[in-house]
N, C-alpha and C positions, 0 to 999 in steps of 0.2 A: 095902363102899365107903361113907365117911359123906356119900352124895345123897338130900336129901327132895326125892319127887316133889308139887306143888303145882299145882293146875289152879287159874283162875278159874271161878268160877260168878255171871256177873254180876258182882257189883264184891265179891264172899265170896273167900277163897281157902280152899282146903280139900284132903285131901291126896287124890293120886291112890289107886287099887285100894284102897281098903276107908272104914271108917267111923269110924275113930279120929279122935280130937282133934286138933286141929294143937299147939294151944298144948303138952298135957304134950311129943307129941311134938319140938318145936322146942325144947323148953327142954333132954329133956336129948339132942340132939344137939352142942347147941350147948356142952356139956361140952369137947370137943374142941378143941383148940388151934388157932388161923391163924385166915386171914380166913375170910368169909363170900363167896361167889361166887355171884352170882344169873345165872342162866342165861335165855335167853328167846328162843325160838324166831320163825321169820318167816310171813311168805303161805304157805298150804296145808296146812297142819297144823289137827289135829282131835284131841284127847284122848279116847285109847279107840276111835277108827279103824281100824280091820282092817290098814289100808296106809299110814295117816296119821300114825299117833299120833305125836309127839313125843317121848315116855318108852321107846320098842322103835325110836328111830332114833336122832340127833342126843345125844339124853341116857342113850342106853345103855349101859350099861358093859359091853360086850362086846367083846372086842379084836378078831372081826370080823366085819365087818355085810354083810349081801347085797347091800346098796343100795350102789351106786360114792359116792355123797353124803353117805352114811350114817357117817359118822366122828366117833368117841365125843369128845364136846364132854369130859364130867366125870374121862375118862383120860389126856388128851391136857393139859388144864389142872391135872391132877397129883395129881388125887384114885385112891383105890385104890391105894393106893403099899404102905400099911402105916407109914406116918411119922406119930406122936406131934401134929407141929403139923401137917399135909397141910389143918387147919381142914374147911368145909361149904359140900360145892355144894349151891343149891337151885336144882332141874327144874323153870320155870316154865311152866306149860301152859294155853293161851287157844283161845279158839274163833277158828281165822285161813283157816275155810273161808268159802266161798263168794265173792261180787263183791268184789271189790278196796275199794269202798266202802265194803261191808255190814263186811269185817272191818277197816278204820279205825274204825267207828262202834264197832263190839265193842272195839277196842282201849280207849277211856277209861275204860270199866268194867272192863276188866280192869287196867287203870293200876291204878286205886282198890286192885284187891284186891292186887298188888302191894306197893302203898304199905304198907297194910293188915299184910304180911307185915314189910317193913321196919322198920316201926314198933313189930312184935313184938321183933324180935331187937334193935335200939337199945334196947327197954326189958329186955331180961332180961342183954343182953352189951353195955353201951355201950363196954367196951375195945376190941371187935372192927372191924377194916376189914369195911366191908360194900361192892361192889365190885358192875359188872353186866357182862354180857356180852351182846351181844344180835345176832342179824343182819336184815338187811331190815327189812319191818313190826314187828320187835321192838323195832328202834331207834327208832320213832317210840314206842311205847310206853312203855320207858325213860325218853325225856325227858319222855314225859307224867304219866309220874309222882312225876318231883323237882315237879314244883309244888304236891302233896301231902305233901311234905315239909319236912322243916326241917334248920335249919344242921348241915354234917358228919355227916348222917343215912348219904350215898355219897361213898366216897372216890374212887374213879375210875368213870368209864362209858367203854367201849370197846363200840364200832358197828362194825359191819364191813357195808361197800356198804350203809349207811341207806337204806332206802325212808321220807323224810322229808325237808320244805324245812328251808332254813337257816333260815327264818325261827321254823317252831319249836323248831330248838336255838338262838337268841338268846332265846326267850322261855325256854324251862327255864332257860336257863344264869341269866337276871336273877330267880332265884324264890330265898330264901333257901337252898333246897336246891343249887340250881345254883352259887350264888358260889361256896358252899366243894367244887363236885366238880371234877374234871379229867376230861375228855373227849377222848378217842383216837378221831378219827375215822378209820378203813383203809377205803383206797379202792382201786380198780385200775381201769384203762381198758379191761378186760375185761366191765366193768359199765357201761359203756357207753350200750348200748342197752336196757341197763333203766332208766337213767337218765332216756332218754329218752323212755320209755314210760310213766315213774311221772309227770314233771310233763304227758307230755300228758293221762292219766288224771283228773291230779288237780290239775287249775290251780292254780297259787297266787294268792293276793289280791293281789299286785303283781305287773308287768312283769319288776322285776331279781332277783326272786325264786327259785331255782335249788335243785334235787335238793342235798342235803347230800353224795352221792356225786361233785359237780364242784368242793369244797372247803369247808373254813370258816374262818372265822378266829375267833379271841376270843381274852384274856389268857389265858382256863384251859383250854384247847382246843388241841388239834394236829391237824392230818391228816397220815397218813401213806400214803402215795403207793407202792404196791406194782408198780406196773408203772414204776418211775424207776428207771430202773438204777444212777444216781448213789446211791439212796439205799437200795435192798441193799447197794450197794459199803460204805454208810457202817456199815451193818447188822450186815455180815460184819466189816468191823474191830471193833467190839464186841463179839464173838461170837455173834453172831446171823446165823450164813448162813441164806439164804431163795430159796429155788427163783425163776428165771424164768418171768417168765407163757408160757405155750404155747397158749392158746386166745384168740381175736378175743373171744367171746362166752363167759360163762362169772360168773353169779351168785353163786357159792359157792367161786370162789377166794381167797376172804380166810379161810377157813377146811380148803378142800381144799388150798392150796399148802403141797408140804414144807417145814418149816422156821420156817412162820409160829405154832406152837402155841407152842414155847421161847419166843419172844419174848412172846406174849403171858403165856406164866407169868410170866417175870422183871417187866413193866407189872403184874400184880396181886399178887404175893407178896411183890415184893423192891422195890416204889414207889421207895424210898431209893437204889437202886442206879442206877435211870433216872428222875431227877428231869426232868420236862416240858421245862422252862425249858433243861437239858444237851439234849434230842433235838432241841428246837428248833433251837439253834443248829447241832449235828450235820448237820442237815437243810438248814440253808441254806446252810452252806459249801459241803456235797457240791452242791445244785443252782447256786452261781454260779462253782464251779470251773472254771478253763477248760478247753475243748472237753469238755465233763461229756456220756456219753450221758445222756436224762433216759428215755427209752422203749425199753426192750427187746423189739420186735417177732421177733425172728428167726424160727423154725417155728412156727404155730400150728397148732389142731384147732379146729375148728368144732362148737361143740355149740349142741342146737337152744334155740331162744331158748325157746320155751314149751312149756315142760316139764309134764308133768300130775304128775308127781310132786312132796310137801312139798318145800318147800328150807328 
C-alpha cells in the first residue's frame, strides 16, 4: 500500500517505526502516479500508543480493525488497490493526548512540521494535487498550517466535524495558501454536543464566533450538511448514496457513515468531476425545495458522549 507513516516531533516531521530519512524516502514514493492525500488524525491519539496510536487504528491498512471506530482512512480513500495512478497517502501522526488545551498548544508545532512535509513534496512533485483530510482537532490543524504555506501548495482540504472556530478557517482561508484551496467542511448534527462542548471549552475571542461544525461560509469553502436529508437525496442523484444518521450523539460519523468514503474519493481524486461551485448550487436547490425534509432524525442509538478511546 503506497502510505508513508509521518509523526510530528515538535515542529520536525520524521517517519513513524524506524530511523530512515524522510526526504530519500518521500522522493521515491512519490514516483507513483495521483495525488498526494495527507491524512491527520484528531483529540486522543498518541503515536506509538499501546491503544492510541493512530498508524494501528484509523491509518491502518487492515480491512479489519477491532476498534468499531477503527475504519481504515488509506483503503476506504482508495489506496491498496494495486492501480498505476491510486498516487500517496501520507499518515500524519501528532502528539493529541492529554487536556484538550495542552494538545491545541501541540497542534502549531505539529502545523509547522506538517507544513514542513508539504513543502517537501511541492519541491520534488510540483505536478502533483497535494489534498488533506483531517477530523476534529486535526482540522484545526490543517488550517493552521496553510498559513505556512504558499499559493496552490493544497488543492482541497476536507474537515470532517472540525473541532475549530470559523474564525480560524477565515484566517487560513485569507493566507496565500488558503485563497487558492477549496475547503469541504462535513458536518452532521450528530456532533452536536461536541460542538457545544468545544466552544465552551475553548471560548472564542468574539461573541458571534461559532464551532466550524454549526457552518461556514466563504467563496472557496462549502459545508456539507450530513444529517439534511434534502441533501443525500441530492447526493444519491449524483451517485453518491450515503446512509442516514442513526445516532443523537456520535463524533465520528462523518467518517463511520456508509456511503460517505465514495464521495469523499470522487472530492479528492476526480476535483473536475465535483467542481465546488456545481455542489454548491446542488445543495441549495435541494435545501429551498419545497416541503424539502432538511433533518433525518428517524431511530437513533445513543453513544456515550465521552469516549476514552482515540477518535
Amino acid at each position: 500500500m503506497p502510505v508513508i507513516r509521518i509523526n510530528a516531533e515538535g515542529d520536525i516531521p520524521v517517519l513513524h517505526g524506524g530511523h530512515r530519512s524522510l526526504a530519500p524516502t518521500l522522493t521515491h514514493a512519490l514516483t507513483q502516479n495521483g495525488p498526494v492525500v495527507v491524512m491527520i488524525h484528531g483529540y486522543s491519539f498518541l503515536p506509538y500508543d499501546r491503544i492510541h496510536c493512530p498508524h494501528r487504528h484509523i491509518f491502518s491498512g487492515a480491512d479489519h480493525l477491532a476498534n468499531p471506530k477503527a475504519l481504515s482512512w488509506p483503503k476506504n480513500l482508495g489506496f491498496g488497490t494495486g492501480s498505476p495512478d491510486e498516487g500517496l497517502a501520507i499518515a500524519f501522526g501528532w502528539h493529541a493526548r492529554g487536556t484538550l488545551w495542552a494538545a491545541r498548544e501541540t497542534s502549531r508545532s505539529a502545523a509547522r512540521a506538517l507544513a514542513r512535509v508539504i513543502e517537501m513534496v511541492r519541491d520534488q512533485a510540483p505536478e502533483k494535487p497535494v489534498h488533506i483530510v483531517a477530523h476534529s482537532l486535526g482540522a484545526h490543524l490543517a488550517l493552521t498550517a496553510l498559513t505556512f504555506l504558499q499559493t496552490h501548495d493544497v488543492s482541497r482540504v476536507l474537515v470532517m466535524n472540525a473541532a475549530t472556530h470559523q474564525s480560524h478557517a477565515h484566517q487560513a482561508l485569507a493566507t496565500e495558501a488558503g485563497k487558492t484551496c477549496e475547503l469541504f467542511n462535513i458536518v452532521s448534527h450528530e456532533n452536536a454536543v461536541y460542538d457545544f462542548l468545544f466552544e465552551s471549552c475553548v471560548p472564542a475571542s468574539t461573541r458571534v464566533d461559532r464551532s466550524l461544525g454549526r457552518g461556514f461560509t466563504a467563496a472557496n469553502a462549502l459545508t456539507t450538511r450530513l444529517d439534511h436529508i434534502s441533501v443525500l437525496e441530492a447526493l444519491n442523484h449524483q451517485g453518491y448514496p450515503i446512509a442516514r444518521p442513526k445516532h443523537w450523539y456520535c463524533h465520528w460519523s462523518t467518517y463511520l457513515r456508509p456511503g460517505v468514503f465514495p464521495f469523499y474519493q470522487a472530492l479528492l481524486r476526480t476535483p473536475d468531476r465535483l467542481p465546488l461551485h456545481h455542489l454548491r448550487r446542488l445543495f441549495d436547490e435541494a435545501e429551498n425545495a419545497p416541503s424539502v425534509s432538511r433533518r433525518g432524525l428517524g431511530r437513533f442509538n445513543l453513544l456515550p458522549i465521552f469516549a476514552k478511546q482515540a477518535s
